[in-house]
C-alpha positions as CSV (number, residue, x, y, z in Angstrom):
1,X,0.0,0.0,0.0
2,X,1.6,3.6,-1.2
3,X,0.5,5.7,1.8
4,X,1.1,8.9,-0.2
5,X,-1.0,7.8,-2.9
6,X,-3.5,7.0,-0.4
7,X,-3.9,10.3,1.1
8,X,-4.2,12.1,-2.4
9,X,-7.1,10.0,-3.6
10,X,-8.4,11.4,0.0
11,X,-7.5,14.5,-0.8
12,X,-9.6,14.5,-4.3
13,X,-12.6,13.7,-2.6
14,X,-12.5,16.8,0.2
15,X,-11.3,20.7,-0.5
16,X,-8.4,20.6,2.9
17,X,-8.2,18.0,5.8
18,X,-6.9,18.3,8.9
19,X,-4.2,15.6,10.1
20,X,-7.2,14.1,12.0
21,X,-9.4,13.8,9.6
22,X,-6.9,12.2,7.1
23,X,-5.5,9.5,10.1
24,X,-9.4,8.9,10.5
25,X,-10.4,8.3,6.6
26,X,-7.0,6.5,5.4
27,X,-6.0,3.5,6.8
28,X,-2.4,3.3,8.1
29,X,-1.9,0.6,10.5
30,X,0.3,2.3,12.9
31,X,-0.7,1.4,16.8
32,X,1.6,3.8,18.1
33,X,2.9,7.2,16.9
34,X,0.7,7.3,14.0
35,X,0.1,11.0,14.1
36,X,4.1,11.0,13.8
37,X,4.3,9.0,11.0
38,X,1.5,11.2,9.1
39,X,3.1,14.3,10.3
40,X,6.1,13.0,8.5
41,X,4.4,11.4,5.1
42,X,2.7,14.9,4.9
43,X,5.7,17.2,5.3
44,X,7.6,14.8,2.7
45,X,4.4,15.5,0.3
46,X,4.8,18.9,1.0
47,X,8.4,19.2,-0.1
48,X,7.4,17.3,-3.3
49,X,4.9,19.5,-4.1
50,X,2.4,17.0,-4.0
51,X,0.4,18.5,-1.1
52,X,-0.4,22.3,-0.3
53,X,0.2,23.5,3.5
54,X,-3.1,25.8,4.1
55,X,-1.8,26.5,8.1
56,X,-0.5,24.3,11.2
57,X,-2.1,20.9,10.2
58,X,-4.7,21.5,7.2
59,X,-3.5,19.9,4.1
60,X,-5.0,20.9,0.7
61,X,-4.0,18.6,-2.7
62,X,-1.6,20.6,-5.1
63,X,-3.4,20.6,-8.6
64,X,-0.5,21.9,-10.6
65,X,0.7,20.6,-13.5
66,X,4.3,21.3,-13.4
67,X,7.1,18.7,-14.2
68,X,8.6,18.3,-10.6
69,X,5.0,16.8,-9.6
70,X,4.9,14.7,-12.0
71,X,8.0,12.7,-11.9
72,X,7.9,12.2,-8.1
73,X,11.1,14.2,-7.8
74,X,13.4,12.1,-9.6
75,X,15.8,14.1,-11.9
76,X,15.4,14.0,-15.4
77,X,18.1,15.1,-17.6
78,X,16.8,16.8,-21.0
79,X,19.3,15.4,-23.3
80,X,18.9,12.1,-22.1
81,X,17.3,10.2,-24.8
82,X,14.0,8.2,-23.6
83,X,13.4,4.5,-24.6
84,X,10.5,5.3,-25.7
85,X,10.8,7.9,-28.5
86,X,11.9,7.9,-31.6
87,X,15.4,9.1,-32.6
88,X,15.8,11.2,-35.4
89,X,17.4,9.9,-38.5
């Protein structure tokens, strides 16, 4: 189970959340610290850009469509050629 991915489809269905009401709608299975384990997922999904800080504790998903959201912050180098495409002849 991808927690992260978890909490976004959460975070589709509502317009912010509190930490709360995410640990109460998306299961985690933590019996102890789980508020400390969510406080952490959601800072990490913060610095990805995946996740919007509203204030203290209330979470809002990011819709932006740039590139670092996208790739789940791995670096991509431009002039790397992709497997996928095809090379000019």
């Amino acid at each position: 189970m991808n927690k992260q991915l978890e909490i976004q489809k959460y975070l589709t269905t509502v317009d912010q959340a509190s930490l709360k009401e995410i640990s109460e709608n998306v299961p985690f299975g933590y019996y102890h610290n789980g508020m400390k384990h969510l406080g952490a997922i959601m800072s990490r999904m913060v610095k990805n850009g995946k996740v919007k800080r509203i204030r203290k504790g209330i979470y809002q998903i990011y819709l932006n469509n740039n590139a670092a959201s996208c790739n789940d912050g791995i670096a991509v180098n431009k002039l790397q050629i992709s497997m996928f495409e095809e090379r000019k002849k």
